[in-house]
N, C-alpha and C positions, 0 to 999 in steps of 0.2 A: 399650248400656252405655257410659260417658263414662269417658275416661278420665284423668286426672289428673297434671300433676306435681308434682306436693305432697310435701313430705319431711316424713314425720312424726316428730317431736324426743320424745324419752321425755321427762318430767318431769323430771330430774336429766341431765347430761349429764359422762362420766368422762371430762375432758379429759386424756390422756394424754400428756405433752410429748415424750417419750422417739419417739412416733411423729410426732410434729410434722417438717416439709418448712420448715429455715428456712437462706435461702439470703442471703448478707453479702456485699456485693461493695463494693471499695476505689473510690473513684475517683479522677478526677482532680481538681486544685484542693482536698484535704483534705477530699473528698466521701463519701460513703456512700450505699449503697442497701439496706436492710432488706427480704425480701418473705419473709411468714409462707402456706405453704399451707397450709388448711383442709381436713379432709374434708367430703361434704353435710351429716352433724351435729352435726359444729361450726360450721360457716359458719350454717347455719340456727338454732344457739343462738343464736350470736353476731348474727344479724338481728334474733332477739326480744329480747335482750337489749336491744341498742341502740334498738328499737322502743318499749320500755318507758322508758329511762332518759335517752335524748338529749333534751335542750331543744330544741323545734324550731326555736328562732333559731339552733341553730352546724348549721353543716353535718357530714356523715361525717364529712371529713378531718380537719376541726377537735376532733372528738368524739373520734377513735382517737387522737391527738397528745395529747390530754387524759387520754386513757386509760393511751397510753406513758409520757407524763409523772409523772404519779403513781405509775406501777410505780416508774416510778427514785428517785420520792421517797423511795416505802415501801423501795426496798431500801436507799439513801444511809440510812435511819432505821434499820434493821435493822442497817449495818455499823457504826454509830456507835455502837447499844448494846451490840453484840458487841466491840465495842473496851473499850467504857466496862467493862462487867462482866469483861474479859480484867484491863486495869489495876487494878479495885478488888481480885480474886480476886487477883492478883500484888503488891499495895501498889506500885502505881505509881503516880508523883503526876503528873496528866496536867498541870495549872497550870503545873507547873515545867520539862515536856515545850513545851509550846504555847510559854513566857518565851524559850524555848533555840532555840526553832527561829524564832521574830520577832529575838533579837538576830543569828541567823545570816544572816537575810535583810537586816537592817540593812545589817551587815559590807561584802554580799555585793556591794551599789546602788550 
């Protein structure tokens, strides 16, 4: 009998963030160091995932930067609508917000 370390991934995977191991440490020179721990079936989605999706000319690191990146796009996109839909909901004239805050930085130079 052989035996195996193979982790077998269900078909769907309930990534749960709440249980997510994510550890943010300051550093020096206005540094950061970001490190996300995975369980084995997450890490092994996230292999197949990237197995299927990465262009083989960028490397991992370049891939998961690509990855972060775009998260922050999409939330930067998600806070800017949530502004936009706050000011329409409110008759706020964002135009006249944006005019107010260039002449202040004008002032400010």
């Amino acid at each position: 009998m052989t035996k195996t370390n193979e982790v077998h991934t269900p078909t769907t995977v309930d990534i749960n963030l709440a249980d997510w191991s994510v550890e943010l440490r300051e550093r020096t020179r206005n540094r950061m160091k970001l490190q996300i721990k995975l369980n084995k079936i997450e890490a092994q989605a996230f292999k197949n995932f990237a197995e299927v999706v990465k262009p083989d000319e960028i490397s991992s690191e370049d891939f998961l930067k690509s990855i972060f990146k775009i998260g922050l796009e999409e939330m930067e996109n998600r806070l800017m609508s949530a502004v936009e839909k706050h000011a329409e909901d409110n008759n706020i004239d964002m135009d006249a917000l944006k005019k107010d805050d260039e002449s202040n930085d004008k002032e400010q130079s």
